[in-house]
N, C-alpha and C positions, 0 to 999 in steps of 0.2 A: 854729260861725259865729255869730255877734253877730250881732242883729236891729238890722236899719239902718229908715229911716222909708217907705223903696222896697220892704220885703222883712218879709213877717212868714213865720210859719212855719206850715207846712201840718201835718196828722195826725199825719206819723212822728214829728213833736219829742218827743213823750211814749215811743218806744220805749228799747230800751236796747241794740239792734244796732249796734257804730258804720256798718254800711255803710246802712241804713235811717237814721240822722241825718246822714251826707254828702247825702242829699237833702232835709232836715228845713226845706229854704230856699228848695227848686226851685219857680218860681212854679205848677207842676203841681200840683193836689189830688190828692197821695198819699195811699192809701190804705194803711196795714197789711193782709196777708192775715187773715181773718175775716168772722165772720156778716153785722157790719156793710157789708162792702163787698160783700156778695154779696147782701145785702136791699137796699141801695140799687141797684145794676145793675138789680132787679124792678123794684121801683119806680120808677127811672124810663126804665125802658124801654130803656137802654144797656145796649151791648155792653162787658164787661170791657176792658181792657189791662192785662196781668200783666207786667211786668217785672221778670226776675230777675238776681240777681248777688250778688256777694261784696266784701267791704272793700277788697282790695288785688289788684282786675282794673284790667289796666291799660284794655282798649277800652272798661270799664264806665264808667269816669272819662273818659273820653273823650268818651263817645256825651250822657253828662251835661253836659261842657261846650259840646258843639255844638248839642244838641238841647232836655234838660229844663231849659236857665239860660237859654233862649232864649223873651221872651216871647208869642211869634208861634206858637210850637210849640206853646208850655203852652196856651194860648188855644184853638189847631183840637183839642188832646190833651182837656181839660176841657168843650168844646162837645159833644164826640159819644163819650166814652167814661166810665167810673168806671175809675180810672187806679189799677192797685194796685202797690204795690213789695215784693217779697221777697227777702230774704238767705237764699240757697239753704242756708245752713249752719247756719241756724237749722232751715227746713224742706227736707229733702232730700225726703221726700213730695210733697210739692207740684211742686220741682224735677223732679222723676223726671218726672212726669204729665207736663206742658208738654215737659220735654224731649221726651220720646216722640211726642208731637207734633209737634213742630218735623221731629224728625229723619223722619218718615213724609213731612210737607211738601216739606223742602229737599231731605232726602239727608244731612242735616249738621247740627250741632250747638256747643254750645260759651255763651261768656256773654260781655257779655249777652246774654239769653235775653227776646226779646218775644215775646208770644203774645198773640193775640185770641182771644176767646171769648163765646158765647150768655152773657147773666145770667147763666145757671143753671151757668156756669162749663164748656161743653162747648166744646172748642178750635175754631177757622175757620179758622187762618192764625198764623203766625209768621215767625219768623228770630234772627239775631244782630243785632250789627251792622251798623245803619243810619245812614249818611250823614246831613245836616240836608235835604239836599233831598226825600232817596230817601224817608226817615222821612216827610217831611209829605208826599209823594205817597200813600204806602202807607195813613196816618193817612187825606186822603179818598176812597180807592177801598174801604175797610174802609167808613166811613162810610156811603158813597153803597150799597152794595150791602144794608147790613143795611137803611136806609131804604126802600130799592126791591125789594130780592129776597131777602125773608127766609125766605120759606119753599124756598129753593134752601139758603139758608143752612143753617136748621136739618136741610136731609136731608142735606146734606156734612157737617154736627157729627156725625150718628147715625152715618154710615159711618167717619167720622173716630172715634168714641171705639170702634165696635166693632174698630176695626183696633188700637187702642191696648189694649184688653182682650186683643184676639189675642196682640201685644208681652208682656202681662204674663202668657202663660200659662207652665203649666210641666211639660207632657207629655211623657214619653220619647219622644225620638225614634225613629220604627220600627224595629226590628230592633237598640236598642241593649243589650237583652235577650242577645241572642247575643254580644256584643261580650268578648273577653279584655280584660282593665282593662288588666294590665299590658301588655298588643300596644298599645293604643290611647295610653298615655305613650311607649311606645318610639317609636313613630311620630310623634307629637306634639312631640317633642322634636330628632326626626329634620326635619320639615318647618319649624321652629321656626329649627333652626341654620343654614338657608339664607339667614335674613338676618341671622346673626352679621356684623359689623361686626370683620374680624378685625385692623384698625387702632387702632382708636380704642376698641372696647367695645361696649355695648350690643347692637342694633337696628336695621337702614336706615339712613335719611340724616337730616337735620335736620329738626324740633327731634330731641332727644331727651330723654327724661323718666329721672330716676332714679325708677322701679319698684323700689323695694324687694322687694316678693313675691315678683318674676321671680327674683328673685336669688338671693333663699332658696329657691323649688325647686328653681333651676337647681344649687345648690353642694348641695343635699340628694340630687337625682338621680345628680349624678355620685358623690358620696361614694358612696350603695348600690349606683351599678351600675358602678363604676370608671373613668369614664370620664373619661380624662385630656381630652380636647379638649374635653366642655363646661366641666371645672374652672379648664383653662386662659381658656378665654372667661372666667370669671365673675375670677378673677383681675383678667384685662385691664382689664375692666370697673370693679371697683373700684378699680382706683389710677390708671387715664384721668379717672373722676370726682375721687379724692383730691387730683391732681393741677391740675385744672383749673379755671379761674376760677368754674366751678359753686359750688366748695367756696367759704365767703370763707376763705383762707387764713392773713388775721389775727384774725379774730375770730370763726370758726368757724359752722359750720350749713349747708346747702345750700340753694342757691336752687332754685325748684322747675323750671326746667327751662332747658337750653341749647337758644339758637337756632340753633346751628349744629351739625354734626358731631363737633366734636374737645372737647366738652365746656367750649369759652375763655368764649362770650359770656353770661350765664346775662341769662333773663328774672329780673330780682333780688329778688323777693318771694321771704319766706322763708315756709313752711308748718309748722304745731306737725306734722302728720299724715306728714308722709315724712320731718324729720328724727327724728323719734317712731321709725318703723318702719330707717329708716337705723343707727341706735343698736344695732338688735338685728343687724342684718347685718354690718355692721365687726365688733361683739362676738364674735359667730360665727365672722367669718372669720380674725377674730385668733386663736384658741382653736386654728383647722386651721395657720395658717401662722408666728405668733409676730410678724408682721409690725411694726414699731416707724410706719410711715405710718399703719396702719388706728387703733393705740392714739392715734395724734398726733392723728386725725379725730375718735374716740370722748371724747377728752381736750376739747379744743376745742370739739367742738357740746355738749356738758355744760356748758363754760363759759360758752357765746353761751346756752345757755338760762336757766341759773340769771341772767346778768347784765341781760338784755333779755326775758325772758319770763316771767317769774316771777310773780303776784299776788303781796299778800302777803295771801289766804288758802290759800296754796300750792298753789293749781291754777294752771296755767299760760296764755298768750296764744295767742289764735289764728292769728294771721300780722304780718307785718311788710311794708307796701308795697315796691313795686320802686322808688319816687321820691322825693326830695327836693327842695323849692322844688322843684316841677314836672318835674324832669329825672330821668329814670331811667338810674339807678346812679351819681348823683352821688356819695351819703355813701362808695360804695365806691373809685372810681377814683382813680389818683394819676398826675400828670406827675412825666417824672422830674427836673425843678428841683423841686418841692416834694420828692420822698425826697433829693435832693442838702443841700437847704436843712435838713432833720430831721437826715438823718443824718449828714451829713459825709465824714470821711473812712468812715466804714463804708458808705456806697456799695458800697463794693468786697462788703462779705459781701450784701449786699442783691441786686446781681448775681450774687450765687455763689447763691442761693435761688431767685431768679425770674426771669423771662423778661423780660428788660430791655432788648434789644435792637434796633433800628429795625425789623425784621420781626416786632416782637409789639406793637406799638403795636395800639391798640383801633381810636379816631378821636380827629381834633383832637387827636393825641398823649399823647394818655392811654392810660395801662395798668391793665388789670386784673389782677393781681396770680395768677401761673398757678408752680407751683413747677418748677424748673430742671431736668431730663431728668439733667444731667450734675451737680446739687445734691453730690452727696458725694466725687466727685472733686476739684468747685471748694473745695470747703472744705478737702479735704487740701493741696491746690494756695497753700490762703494760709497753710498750717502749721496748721490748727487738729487736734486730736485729736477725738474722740468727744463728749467731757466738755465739751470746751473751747468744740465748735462750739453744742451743746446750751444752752453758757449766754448764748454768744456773740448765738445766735439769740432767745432768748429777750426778750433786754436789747432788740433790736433789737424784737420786734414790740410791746411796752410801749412804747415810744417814738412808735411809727406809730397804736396803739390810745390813744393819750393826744391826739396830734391829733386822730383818727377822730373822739371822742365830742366832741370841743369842734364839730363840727360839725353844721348840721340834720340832725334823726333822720328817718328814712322814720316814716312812716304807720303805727301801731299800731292794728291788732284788736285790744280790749281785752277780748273778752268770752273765756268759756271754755268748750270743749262738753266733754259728757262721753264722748263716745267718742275723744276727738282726744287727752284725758286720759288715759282707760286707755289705748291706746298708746303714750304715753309711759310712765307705770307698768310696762309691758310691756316697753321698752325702758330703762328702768333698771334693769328687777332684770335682763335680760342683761348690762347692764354692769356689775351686781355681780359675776354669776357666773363672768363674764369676766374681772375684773380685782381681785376682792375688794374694790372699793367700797364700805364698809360707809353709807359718808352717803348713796348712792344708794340702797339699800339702804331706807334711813330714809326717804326725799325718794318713792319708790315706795309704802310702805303707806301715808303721808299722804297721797298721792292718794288713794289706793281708798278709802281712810275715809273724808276729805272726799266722794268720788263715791256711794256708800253711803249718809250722811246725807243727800245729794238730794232722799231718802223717808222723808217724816216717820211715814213707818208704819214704817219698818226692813223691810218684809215681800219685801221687793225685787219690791211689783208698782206701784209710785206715785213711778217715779226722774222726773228734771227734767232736760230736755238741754243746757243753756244756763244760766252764773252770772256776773254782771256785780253790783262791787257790792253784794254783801251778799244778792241776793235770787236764788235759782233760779226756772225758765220755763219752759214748753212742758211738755208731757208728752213722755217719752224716746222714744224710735224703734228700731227692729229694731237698729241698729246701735250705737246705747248699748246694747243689754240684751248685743248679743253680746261686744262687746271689755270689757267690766265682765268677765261670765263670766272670760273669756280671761284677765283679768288677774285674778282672784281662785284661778283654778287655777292662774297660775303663783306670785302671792305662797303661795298655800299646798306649790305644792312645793318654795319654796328656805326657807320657816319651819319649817314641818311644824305651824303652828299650826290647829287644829281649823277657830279661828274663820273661818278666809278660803275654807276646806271646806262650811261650812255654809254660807256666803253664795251660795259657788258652786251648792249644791244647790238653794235655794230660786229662785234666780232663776233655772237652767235652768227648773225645775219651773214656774214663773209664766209664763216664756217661753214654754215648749212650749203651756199653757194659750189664755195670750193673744193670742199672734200666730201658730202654726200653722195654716195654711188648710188642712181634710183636703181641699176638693174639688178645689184646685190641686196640692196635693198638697209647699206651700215654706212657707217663711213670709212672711209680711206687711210691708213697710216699717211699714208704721203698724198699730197695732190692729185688727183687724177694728170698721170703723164710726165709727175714730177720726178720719177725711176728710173735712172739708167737702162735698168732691166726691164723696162717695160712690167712688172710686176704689179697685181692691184691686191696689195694686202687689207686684211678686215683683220685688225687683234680686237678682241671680244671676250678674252679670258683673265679674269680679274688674278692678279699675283700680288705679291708684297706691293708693287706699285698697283690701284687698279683700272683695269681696261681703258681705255680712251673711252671707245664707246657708250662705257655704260658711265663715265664722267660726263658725258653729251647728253644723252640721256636724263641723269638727274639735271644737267643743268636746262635740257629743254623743260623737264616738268617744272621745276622751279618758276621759271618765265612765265607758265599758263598759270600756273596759278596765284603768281602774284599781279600778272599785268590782266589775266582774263581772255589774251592774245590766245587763239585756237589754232592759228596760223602753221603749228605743227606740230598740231595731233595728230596726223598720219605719220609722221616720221616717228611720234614715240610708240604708236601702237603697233607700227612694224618691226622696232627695234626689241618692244616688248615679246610679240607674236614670236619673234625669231629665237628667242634667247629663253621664253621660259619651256619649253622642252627639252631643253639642255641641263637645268639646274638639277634633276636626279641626278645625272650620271655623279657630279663630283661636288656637290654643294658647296664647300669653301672656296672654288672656282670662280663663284659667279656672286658673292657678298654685295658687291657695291652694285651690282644689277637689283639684287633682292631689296636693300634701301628703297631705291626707285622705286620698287613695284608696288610696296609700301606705301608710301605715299600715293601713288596712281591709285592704286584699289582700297586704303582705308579712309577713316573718318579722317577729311582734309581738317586740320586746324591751321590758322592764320589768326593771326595778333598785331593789331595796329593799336602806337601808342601816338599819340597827338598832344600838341599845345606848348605850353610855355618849359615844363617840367618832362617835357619827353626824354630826352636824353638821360636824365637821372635815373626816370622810371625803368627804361630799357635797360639801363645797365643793370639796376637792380636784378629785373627780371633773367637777364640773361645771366645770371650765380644762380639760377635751376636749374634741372636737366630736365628738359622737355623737347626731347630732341623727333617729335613728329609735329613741333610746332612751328611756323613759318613767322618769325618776328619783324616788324620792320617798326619805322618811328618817324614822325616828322615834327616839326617845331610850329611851322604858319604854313605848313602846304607841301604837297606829295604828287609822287606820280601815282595812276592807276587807281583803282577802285575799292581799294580797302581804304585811302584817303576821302573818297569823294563824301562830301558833306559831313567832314567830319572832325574836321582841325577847327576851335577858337582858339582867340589872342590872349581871354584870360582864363582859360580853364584844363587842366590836361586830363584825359580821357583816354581808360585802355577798351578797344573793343574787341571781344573773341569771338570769330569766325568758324560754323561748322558745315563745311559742303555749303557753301555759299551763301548761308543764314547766320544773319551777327544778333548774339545776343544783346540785350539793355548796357550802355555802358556803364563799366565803375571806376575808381577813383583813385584805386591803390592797388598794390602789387599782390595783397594777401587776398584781396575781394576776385582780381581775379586768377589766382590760383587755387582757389576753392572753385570758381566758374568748371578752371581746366578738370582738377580733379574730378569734378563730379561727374564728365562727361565720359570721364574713362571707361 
């Protein structure tokens, strides 16, 4: 925003968050979170106002137009508080704190996220979403009580931050000691599928969230324990979404969540973090079923990302708003005179694709573009063949995406984090393995190297979470160090390159170091000590992103069992001990915990391929879904003990591993997938 003669710029103008310079004009003296705004609250005597949020919230922008451009608001906001603003995504630390407060406060949660607080940064009060009236009431009853009844205040802060320390503990739950793991998923999964959504997919009723994780334990569970009715659900589930206006249908990616039930309406902000982890689910699911929708999904959000997401220092965007010119899901929707007006007489294939009908109108006759139930029937119906309809279709969305882009573009997060990176990393070498991708392939280890250089020590103890611009930021957080890991062991099992082995080993090794709390007994969001607030958060609870922890977790199992290194089994059994008496209360909570436990408590398999033909073999193999199998591959030599004595120069050899007994080796991909099979 251009500085007009009405309007100068407050603190944030110097940041490099774009959701922190959407306020960079608001007549509020915003603060950046830091020493500075928390040495002026001392000094002069005022109570905090934290408000947090992200670039492309829509109530954020909202509560901004009603309240912070408002200068009546700014005025009672600047009289009696030091007004700070954070982009949660820059600092998820800080968010956690507040949030945790809020939700002890209300019962609830969510962004924006305003909190009040002592100076000294200890919460009083919060909420969401505030009206312009509701806001300036709440703004003087905050006011008028620190004025008059501060020491009532400061005793509800002390009770209030010990109940949030309580929140951040991470105790086994009584008697979870006694607890059968695998009894506690079978049941967790049982109480779990009672709000299967056997229509539509998912979860309950409206919104619903495409949960990536969910999905992946759910199709990992039933693959090991046979069970047709959760693989069915997860099925359902993913071609309800592939299908429906969540998806953009022409120019691919997922918005991050539908407001209704049947997956039509999507809240239209697009997320780097769930199309990221989505990449790896279709990939996967393609592998089990061959499905030509899932590849069409995987095909398309690749495309939407390289074309609209991209840096060009090849790390990628953080999100894309749900509005243009002020309307949310403008840039998406179409009446059908405009496709009449585009496409002509191909109308007809355009209603043989998608829901075009006067019962699929959105509002004000606009559609959002949902694909057709009866799609392959209508197309045999207008004569097309396979070949025919594929190009047919193709010509057609080129034509609709060449109007699309001559249109305002929503709202770019321009910055790039590095955890939100490595999942993508993550989810592109899936969709190598997937589909032999070799440019994704390529487009993967340049993340992680770009994410790597971060830290100009290379020691992977000094990574930078945030790169906007040429310059990296922040010090990295529990969840950058985990999905780097994550993605350095999986580049290193589809390369078999040393280098992305060692990176893996030293940053565990830093990790474990640096942010393991023995007395809590989890790791740390932040450093120990690394908190303004002096705060020792433990996030533990798996969401659309999942938990740090239990990303440490799978990646410490991973480590033992491929290198043999016991070195910390204590840390996964107490990570285990702590978390599986938790998984009753809300089982789709804790999914990417339950993975882990998985493998900890079942029949381990490992698969080493060796010799001259290895790489070919591995790829082979890796277009199955076997996804409780540990694969790795070397040419003339490996690290660790599924290598040892087992690589020649003229012979390639696959060997399968069960609980640390290797079968006879065989010769080809089909010999040993009848091994796998038979062990099931």
């Amino acid at each position: 925003m251009p500085e007009s003669p009405s309007t100068k710029p407050n603190r944030l103008i110097n940041e490099s968050s774009p959701y922190l310079l959407q306020h960079a004009y608001n007549p509020v003296d915003w603060l950046p979170w830091g020493d500075e705004a928390l040495s002026l609250a001392k000094e002069l005597d005022k109570p905090l106002l934290i408000s947090i949020g992200y670039s492309s919230c829509h109530w954020c922008h909202v509560m901004e137009h009603e309240s912070f451009e408002d200068e009546e608001i700014a005025q009672v906001m600047n009289m009696y508080f030091v007004c700070v603003k954070i982009d949660r995504e820059e600092r998820p630390d800080i968010d956690q704190h507040y949030m945790n407060a809020v939700q002890l406060i209300t019962g609830g949660g969510g962004w924006p996220l305003n909190c009040f607080a002592m100076p000294d940064g200890r919460p009083i009060h919060g909420g969401t979403y505030f009206r312009r009236d509701d806001w300036k009431n709440v703004l003087l009853k905050i006011s008028y009580e620190y004025l008059n009844n501060r020491t009532q205040l400061s005793e509800f802060a002390d009770k209030l931050s010990k109940k949030i320390s309580e929140v951040n503990s991470f105790i086994p739950v009584t008697g979870s000691e006694e607890l059968d793991a695998m009894k506690v998923i079978d049941e967790a999964v049982g109480k779990w599928s009672q709000s299967f959504d056997g229509k539509w997919g998912g979860t309950g009723d409206a919104p619903k969230f495409p949960l990536p994780n969910n999905i992946e334990f759910l199709m990992r569970y039933a693959h090991q324990n046979r069970s047709d009715d959760v693989m069915a659900h997860v099925d359902l589930t993913l071609d309800r979404m592939a299908s429906g206006g969540i998806f953009d249908q022409i120019g691919g990616g997922f918005a991050r969540y539908s407001v209704d039930r049947i997956w039509k309406v999507p809240h239209f902000e697009k997320m780097l973090y769930d199309n990221a982890q989505l990449l790896s689910v279709y990939s996967e699911a393609f592998k089990r079923t061959n499905s030509s929708l899932y590849k069409e999904v995987v095909d398309k959000t690749v495309g939407w990302l390289h074309r609209e997401m991209e840096d060009e220092s090849g790390l990628f965007y953080s999100a894309l708003d749900a509005d243009s010119e002020g309307v949310e899901g403008k840039f998406y929707i179409w009446t059908k005179e405009e496709l009449q007006d585009i496409l002509g007489e191909d109308i007809a294939l355009a209603e043989a694709c998608y829901k075009l009908k006067t019962d699929d109108i959105w509002e004000e006759g606009q559609f959002i573009l949902e694909r057709n139930p009866d799609m392959d029937a209508n197309l045999r119906s207008l004569g097309l063949d396979k070949d025919q309809a594929a190009m047919s279709i193709a010509a057609m969305e080129r034509r609709l995406m060449n109007v699309r882009t001559k249109r305002v573009r929503p709202g770019l997060d321009d910055k790039c984090l590095h955890s939100w990176n490595a999942m993508l990393a993550i989810g592109l070498l899936d969709v190598h393995l997937a589909f032999g991708n070799g440019s994704e392939l390529g487009t993967a280890l340049r993340i992680i190297d770009k994410l790597w250089d971060s830290d100009d020590s290379d020691s992977g103890t000094q990574l930078k979470r945030t790169y906007k611009v040429g310059n990296w930021k922040i010090s990295a957080f529990l969840e950058d160090h985990a999905f780097l890991i994550a993605a350095c062991i999986k580049a290193y099992q589809v390369t078999s390159s040393n280098l992305y082995f060692e990176r893996a080993r030293k940053l565990l090794a830093s990790t474990v170091t640096e942010f393991f709390d023995e007395e809590k007994g989890a790791f740390l969001t932040a450093r120990a000590g690394a908190s303004e607030i002096g705060t020792k958060g433990v996030e533990y609870y798996d969401n659309v992103i999942p938990s740090a922890n239990s990303v440490m977790f799978n990646n410490l199992i991973w480590w033992e069992r491929f290198t043999g290194d016991r070195q910390y089994d204590a840390i996964i059994d107490r990570l285990k001990g702590a978390i599986i008496g938790r998984i009753k209360t809300y089982p789709p909570g804790y999914s990417n915990w339950m993975i882990g436990i998985l493998d900890r408590i079942g029949a381990s398999v490992e698969i080493a391929i060796t010799g001259p033909r290895s790489q070919e073999e591995y790829a082979a193999l890796s277009r199955h879904y076997m996804p409780d199998a540990l694969i790795v591959h070397t040419k003339n030599e490996g690290i660790g003990p599924l290598f040892e004595s087992r690589v020649s120069e003229t012979e390639t050899r696959l060997f399968l591993c069960r609980n640390r007994a290797c079968e006879l080796p065989v010769f080809s991909v089909p010999e040993l997938l009848d091994q796998y099979r038979q062990g099931q």
